[in-house]
PyMOL commands that place a pseudoatom at each C-alpha (Angstrom):
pseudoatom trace, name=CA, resn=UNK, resi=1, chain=A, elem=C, hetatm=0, pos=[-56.399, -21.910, -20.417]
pseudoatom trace, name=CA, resn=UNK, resi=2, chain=A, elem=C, hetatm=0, pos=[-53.273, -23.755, -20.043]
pseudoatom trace, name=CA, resn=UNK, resi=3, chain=A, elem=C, hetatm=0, pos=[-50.963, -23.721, -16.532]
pseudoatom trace, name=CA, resn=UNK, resi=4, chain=A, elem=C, hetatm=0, pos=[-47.988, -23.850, -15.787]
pseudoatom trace, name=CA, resn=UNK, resi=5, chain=A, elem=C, hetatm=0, pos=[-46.065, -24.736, -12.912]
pseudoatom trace, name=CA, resn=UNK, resi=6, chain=A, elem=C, hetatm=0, pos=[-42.546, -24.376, -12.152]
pseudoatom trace, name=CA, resn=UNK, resi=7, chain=A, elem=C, hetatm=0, pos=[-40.625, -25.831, -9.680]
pseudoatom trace, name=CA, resn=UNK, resi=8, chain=A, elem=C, hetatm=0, pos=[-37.370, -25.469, -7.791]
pseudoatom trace, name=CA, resn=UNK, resi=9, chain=A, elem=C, hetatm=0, pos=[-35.066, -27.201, -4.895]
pseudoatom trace, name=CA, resn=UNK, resi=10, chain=A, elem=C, hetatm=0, pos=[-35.040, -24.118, -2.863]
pseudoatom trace, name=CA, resn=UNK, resi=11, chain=A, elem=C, hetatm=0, pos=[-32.783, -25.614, -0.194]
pseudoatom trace, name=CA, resn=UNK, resi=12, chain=A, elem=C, hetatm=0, pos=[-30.595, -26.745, -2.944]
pseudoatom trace, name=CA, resn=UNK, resi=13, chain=A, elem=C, hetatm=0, pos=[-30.361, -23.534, -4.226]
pseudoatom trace, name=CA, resn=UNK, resi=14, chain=A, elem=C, hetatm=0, pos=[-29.649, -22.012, -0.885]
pseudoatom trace, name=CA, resn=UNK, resi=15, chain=A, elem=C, hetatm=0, pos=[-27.144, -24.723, 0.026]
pseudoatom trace, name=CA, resn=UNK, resi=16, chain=A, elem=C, hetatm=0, pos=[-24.997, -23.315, -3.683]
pseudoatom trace, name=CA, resn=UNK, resi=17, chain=A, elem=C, hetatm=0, pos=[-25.532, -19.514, -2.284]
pseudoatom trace, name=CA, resn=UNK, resi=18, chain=A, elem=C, hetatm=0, pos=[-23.948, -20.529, 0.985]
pseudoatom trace, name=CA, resn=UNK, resi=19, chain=A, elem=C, hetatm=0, pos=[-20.932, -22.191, -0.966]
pseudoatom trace, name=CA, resn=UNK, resi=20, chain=A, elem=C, hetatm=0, pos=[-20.392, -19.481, -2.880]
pseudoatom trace, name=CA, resn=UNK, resi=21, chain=A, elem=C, hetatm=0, pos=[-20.122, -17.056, -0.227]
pseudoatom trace, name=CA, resn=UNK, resi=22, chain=A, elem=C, hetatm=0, pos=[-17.623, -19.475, 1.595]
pseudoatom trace, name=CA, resn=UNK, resi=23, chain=A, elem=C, hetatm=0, pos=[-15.758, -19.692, -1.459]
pseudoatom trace, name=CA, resn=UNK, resi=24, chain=A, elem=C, hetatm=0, pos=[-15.817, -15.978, -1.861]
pseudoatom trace, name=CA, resn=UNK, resi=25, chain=A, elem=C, hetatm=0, pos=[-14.219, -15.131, 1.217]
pseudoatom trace, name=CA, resn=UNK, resi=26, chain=A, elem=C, hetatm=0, pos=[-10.890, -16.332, 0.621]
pseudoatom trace, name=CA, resn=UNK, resi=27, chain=A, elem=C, hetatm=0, pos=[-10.744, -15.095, -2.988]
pseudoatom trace, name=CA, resn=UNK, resi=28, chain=A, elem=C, hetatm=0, pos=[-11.409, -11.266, -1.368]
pseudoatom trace, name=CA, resn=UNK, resi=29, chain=A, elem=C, hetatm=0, pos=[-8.563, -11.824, 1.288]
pseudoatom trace, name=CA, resn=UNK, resi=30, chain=A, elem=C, hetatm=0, pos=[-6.293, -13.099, -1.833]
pseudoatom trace, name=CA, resn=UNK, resi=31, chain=A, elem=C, hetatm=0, pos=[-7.229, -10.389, -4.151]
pseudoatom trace, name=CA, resn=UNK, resi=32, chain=A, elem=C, hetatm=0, pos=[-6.455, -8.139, -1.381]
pseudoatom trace, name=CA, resn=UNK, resi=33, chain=A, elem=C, hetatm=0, pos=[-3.251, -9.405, 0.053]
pseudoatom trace, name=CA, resn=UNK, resi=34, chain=A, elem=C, hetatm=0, pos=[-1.868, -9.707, -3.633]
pseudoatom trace, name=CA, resn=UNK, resi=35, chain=A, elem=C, hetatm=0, pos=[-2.949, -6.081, -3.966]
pseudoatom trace, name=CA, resn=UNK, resi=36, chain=A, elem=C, hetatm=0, pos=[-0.977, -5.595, -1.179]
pseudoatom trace, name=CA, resn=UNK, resi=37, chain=A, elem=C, hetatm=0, pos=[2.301, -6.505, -2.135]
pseudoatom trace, name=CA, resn=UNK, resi=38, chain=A, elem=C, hetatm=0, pos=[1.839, -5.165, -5.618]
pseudoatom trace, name=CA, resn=UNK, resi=39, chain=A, elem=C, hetatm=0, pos=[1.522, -1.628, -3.764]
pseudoatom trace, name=CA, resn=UNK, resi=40, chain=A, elem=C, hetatm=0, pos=[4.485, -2.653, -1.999]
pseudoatom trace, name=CA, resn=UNK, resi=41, chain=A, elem=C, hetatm=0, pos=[6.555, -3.293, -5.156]
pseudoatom trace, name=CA, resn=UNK, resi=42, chain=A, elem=C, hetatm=0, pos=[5.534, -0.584, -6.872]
pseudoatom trace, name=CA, resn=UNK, resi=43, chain=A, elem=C, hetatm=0, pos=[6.542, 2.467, -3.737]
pseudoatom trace, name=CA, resn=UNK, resi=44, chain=A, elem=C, hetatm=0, pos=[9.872, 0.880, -3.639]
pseudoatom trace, name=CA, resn=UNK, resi=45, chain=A, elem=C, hetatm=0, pos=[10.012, 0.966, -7.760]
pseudoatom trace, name=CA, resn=UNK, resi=46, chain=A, elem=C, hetatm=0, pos=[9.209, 4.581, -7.798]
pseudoatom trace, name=CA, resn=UNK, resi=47, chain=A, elem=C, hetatm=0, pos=[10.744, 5.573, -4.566]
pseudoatom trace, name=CA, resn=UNK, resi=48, chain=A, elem=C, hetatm=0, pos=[13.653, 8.527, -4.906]
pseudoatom trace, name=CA, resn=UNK, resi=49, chain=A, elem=C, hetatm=0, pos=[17.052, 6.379, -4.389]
pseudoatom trace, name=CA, resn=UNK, resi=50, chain=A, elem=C, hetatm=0, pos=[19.582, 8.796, -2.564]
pseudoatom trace, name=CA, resn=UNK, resi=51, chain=A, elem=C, hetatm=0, pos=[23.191, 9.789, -3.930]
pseudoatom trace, name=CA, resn=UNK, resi=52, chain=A, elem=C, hetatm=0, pos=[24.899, 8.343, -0.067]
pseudoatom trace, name=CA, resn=UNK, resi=53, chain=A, elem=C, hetatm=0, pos=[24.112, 6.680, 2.853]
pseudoatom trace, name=CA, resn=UNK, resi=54, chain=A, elem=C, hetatm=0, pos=[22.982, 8.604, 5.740]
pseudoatom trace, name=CA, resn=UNK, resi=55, chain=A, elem=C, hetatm=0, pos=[24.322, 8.148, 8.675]
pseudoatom trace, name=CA, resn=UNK, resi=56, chain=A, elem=C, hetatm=0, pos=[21.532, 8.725, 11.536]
pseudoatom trace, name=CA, resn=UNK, resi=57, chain=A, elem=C, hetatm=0, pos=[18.167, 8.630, 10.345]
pseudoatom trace, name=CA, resn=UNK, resi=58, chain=A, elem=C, hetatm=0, pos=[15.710, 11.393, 11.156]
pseudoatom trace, name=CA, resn=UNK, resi=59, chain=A, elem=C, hetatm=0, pos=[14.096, 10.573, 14.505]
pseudoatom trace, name=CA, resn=UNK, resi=60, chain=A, elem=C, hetatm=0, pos=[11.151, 8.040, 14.598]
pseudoatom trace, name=CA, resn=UNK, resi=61, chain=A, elem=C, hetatm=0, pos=[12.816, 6.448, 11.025]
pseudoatom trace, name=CA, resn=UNK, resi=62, chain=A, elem=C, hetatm=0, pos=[14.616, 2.972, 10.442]
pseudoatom trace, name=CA, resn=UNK, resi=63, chain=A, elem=C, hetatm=0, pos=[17.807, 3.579, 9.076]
pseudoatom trace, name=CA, resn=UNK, resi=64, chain=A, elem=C, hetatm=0, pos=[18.816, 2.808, 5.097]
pseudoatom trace, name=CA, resn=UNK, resi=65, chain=A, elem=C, hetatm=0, pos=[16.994, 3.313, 1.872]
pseudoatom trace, name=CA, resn=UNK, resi=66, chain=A, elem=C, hetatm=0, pos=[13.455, 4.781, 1.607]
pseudoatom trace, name=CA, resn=UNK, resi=67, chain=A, elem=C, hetatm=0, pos=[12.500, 2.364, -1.195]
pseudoatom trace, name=CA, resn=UNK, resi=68, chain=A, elem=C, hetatm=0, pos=[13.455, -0.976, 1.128]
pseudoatom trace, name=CA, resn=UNK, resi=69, chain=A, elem=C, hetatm=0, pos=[11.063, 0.827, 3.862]
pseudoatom trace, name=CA, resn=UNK, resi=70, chain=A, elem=C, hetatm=0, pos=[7.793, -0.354, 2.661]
pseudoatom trace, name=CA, resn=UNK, resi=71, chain=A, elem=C, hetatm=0, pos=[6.153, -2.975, 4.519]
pseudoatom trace, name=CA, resn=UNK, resi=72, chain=A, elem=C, hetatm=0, pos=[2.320, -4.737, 3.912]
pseudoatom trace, name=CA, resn=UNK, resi=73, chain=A, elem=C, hetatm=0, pos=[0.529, -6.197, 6.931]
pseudoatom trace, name=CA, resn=UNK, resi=74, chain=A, elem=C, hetatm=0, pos=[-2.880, -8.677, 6.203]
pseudoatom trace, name=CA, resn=UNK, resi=75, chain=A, elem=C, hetatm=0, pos=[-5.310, -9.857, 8.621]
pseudoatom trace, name=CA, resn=UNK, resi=76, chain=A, elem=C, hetatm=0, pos=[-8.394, -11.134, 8.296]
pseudoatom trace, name=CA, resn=UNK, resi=77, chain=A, elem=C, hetatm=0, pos=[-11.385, -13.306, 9.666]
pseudoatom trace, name=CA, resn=UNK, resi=78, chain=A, elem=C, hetatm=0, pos=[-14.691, -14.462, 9.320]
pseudoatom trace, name=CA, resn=UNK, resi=79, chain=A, elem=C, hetatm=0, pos=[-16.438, -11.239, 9.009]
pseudoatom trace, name=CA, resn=UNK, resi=80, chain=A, elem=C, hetatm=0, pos=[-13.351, -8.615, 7.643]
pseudoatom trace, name=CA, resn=UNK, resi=81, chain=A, elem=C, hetatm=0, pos=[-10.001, -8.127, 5.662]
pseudoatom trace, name=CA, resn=UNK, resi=82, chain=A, elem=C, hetatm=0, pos=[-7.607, -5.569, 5.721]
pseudoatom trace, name=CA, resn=UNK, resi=83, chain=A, elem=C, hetatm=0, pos=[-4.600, -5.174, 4.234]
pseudoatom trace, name=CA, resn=UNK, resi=84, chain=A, elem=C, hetatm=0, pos=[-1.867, -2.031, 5.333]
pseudoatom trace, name=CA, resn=UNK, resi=85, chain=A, elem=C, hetatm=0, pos=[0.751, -0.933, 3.372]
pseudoatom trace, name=CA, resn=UNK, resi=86, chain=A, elem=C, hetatm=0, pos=[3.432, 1.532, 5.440]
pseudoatom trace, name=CA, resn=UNK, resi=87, chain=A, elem=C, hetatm=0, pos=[6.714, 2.655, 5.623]
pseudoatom trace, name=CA, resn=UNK, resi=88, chain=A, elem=C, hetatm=0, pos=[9.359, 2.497, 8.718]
pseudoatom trace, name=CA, resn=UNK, resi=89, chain=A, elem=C, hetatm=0, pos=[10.483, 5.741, 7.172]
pseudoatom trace, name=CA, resn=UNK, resi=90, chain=A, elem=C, hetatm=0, pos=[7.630, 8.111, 7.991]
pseudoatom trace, name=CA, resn=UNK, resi=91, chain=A, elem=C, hetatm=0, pos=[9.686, 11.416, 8.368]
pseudoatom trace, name=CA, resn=UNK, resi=92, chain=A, elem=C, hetatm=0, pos=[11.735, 10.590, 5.228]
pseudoatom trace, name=CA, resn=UNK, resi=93, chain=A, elem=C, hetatm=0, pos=[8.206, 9.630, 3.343]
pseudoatom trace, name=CA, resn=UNK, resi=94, chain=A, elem=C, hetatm=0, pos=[6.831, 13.032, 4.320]
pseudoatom trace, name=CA, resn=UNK, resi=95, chain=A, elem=C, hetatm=0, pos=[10.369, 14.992, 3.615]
pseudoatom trace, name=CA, resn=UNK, resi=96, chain=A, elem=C, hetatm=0, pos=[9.977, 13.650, -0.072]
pseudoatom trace, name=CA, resn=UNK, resi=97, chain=A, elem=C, hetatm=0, pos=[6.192, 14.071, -0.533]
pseudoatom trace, name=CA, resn=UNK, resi=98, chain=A, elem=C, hetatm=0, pos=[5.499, 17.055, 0.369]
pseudoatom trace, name=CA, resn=UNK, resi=99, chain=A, elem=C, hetatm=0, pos=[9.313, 18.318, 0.305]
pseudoatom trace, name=CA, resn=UNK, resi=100, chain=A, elem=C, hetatm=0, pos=[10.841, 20.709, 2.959]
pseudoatom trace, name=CA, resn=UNK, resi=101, chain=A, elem=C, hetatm=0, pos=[12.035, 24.233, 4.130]
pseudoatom trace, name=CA, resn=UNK, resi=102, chain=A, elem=C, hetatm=0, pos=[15.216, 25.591, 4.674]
pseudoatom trace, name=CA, resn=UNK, resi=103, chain=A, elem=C, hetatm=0, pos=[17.204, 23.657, 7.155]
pseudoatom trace, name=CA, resn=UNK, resi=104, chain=A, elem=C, hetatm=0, pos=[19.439, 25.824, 9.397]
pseudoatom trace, name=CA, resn=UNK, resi=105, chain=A, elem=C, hetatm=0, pos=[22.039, 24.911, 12.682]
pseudoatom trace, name=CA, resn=UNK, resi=106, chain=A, elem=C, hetatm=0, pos=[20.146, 24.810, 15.781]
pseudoatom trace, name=CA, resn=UNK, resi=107, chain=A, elem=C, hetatm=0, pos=[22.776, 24.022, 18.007]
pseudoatom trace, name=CA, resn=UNK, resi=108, chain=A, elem=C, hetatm=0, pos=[25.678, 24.739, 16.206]
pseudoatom trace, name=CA, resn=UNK, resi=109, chain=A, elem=C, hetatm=0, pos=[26.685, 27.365, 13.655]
pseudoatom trace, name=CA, resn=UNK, resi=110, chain=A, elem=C, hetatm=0, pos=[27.369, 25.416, 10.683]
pseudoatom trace, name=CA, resn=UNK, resi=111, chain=A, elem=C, hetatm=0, pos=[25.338, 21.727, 9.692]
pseudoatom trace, name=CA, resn=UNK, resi=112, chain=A, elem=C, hetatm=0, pos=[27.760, 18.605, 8.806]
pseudoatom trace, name=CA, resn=UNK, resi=113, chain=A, elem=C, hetatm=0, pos=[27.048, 15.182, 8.107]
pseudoatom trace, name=CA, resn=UNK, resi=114, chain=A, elem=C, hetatm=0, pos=[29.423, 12.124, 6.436]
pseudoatom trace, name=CA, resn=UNK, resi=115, chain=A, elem=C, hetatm=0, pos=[29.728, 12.621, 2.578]
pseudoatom trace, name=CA, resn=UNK, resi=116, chain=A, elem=C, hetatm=0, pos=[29.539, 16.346, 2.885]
pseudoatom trace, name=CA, resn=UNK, resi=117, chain=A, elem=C, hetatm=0, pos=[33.279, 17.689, 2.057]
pseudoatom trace, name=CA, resn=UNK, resi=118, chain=A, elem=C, hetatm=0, pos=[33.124, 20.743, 4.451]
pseudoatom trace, name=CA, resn=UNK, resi=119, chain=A, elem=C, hetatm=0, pos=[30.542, 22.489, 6.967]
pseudoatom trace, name=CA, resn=UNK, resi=120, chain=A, elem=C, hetatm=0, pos=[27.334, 24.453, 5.646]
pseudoatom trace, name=CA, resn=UNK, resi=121, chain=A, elem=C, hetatm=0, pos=[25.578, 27.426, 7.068]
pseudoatom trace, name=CA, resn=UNK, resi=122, chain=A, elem=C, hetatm=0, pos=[22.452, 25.617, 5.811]
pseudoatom trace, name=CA, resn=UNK, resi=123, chain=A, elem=C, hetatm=0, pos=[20.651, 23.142, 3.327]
pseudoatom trace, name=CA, resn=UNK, resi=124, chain=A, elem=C, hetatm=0, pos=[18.727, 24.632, 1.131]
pseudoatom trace, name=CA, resn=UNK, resi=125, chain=A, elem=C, hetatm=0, pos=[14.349, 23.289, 0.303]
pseudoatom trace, name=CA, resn=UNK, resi=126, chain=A, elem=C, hetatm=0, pos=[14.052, 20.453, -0.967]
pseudoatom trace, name=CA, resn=UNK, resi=127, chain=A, elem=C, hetatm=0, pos=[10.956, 19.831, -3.692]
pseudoatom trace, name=CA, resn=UNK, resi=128, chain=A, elem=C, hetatm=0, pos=[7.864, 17.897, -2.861]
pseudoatom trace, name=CA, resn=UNK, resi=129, chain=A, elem=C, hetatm=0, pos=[7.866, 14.790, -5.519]
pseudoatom trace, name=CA, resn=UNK, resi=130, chain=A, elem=C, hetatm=0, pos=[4.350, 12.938, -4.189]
pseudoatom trace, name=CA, resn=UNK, resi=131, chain=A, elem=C, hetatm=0, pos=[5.231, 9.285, -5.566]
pseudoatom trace, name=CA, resn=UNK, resi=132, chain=A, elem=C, hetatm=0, pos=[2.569, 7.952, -3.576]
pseudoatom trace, name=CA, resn=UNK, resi=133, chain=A, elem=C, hetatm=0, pos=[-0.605, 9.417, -4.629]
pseudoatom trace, name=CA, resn=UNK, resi=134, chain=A, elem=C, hetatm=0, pos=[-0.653, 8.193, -8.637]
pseudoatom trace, name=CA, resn=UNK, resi=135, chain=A, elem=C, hetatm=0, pos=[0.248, 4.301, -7.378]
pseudoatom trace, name=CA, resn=UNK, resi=136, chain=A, elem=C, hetatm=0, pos=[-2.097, 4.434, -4.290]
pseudoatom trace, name=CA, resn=UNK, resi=137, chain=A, elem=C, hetatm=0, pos=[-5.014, 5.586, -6.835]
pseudoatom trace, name=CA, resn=UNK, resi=138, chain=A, elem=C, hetatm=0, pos=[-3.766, 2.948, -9.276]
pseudoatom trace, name=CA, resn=UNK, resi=139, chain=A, elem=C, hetatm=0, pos=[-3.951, 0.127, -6.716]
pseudoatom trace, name=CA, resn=UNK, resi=140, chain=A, elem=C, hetatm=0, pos=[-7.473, 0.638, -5.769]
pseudoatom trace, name=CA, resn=UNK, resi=141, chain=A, elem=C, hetatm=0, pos=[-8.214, 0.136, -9.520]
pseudoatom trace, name=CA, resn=UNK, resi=142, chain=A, elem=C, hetatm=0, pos=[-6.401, -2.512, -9.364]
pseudoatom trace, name=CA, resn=UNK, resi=143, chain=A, elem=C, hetatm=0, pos=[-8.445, -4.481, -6.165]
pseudoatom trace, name=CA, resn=UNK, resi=144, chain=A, elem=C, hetatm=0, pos=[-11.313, -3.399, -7.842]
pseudoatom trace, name=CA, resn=UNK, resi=145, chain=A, elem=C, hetatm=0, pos=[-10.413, -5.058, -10.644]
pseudoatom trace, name=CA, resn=UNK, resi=146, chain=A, elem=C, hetatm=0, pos=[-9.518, -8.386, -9.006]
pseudoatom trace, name=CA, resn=UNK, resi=147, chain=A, elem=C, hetatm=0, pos=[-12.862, -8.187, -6.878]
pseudoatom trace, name=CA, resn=UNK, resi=148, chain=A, elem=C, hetatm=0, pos=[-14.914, -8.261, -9.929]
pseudoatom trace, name=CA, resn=UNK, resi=149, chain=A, elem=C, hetatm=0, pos=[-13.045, -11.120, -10.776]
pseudoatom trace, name=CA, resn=UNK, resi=150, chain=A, elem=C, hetatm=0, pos=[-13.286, -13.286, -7.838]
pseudoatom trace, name=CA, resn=UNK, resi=151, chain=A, elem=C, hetatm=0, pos=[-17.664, -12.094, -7.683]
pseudoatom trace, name=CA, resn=UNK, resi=152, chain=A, elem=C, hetatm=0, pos=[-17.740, -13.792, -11.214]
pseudoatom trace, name=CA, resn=UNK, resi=153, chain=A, elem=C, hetatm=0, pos=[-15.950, -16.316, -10.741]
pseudoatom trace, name=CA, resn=UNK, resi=154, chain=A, elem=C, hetatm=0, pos=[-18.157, -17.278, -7.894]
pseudoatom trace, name=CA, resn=UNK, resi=155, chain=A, elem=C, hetatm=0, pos=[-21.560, -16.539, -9.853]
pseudoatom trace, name=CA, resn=UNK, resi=156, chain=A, elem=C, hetatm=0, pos=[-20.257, -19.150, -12.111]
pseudoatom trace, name=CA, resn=UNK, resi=157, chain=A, elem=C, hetatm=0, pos=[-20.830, -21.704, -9.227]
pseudoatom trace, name=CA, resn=UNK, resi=158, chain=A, elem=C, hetatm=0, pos=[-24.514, -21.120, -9.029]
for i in range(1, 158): cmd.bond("trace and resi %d" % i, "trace and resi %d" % (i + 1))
show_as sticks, trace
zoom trace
């Protein structure tokens, strides 16, 4: 009967493991943050552009355009990443998504606002048009996608 014996550097092999997962790090937080503004690019892409300016945004909201309103934040360390993708135009995000009832005077009798050429009694529903959902499902493909990526890409080290 014939042996064999096989053997390995087991601390070298450990010592590749542990550069690997150094290495990987990073590549997550990048595949991530690019992610991130990808999400970004694409909410102001498909955002609704308006016909005027308005002059006082709804309360809580920065003024101007709901497509420049989309911001990403990243932070990360040792042991976690996140990356946050919002808007400073969370009334006006909500108005369009999900749309919104009839809008009568509350302190007046007739609503007015710059642009409109006379007084209304009221402003009619608007339609929900949810922008958000199809990219926000897309973009978790996508980080998938550049995860798998970065994993082989650090396999191919050891």
């Amino acid at each position: 009967m014939a042996t064999i014996m096989i053997t390995t550097n087991l601390s070298e092999f450990i010592t590749r493991i542990e550069e690997a997962k150094a290495a990987l790090a990073p590549l997550v937080v990048e595949a991530m943050t690019n992610t991130g503004n990808d999400l970004v690019q694409q909410l102001s892409d498909a955002a609704p552009r308006g016909t005027g300016e308005e002059a006082t945004p709804p309360e809580g909201d920065a003024s101007g355009r709901l497509a420049e309103s989309f911001v990403m934040e990243a932070e990360s360390d040792e042991a976690s990443a996140r990356v946050t993708v919002s808007t400073t135009q969370p009334q006006k995000l909500e108005w369009v998504r999900y749309g919104r009832g009839e809008v009568l005077p509350v302190v007046k009798k007739a609503l007015f606002w710059p642009g409109l050429d006379h007084p209304v009694r009221r402003a009619g529903p608007s339609q929900p048009n949810d922008f958000v959902s199809p990219i926000v499902d897309g973009a978790a493909e996508m980080l998938y996608g550049l995860l798998d990526e970065a994993v082989a890409e650090v396999a191919a080290q050891l």
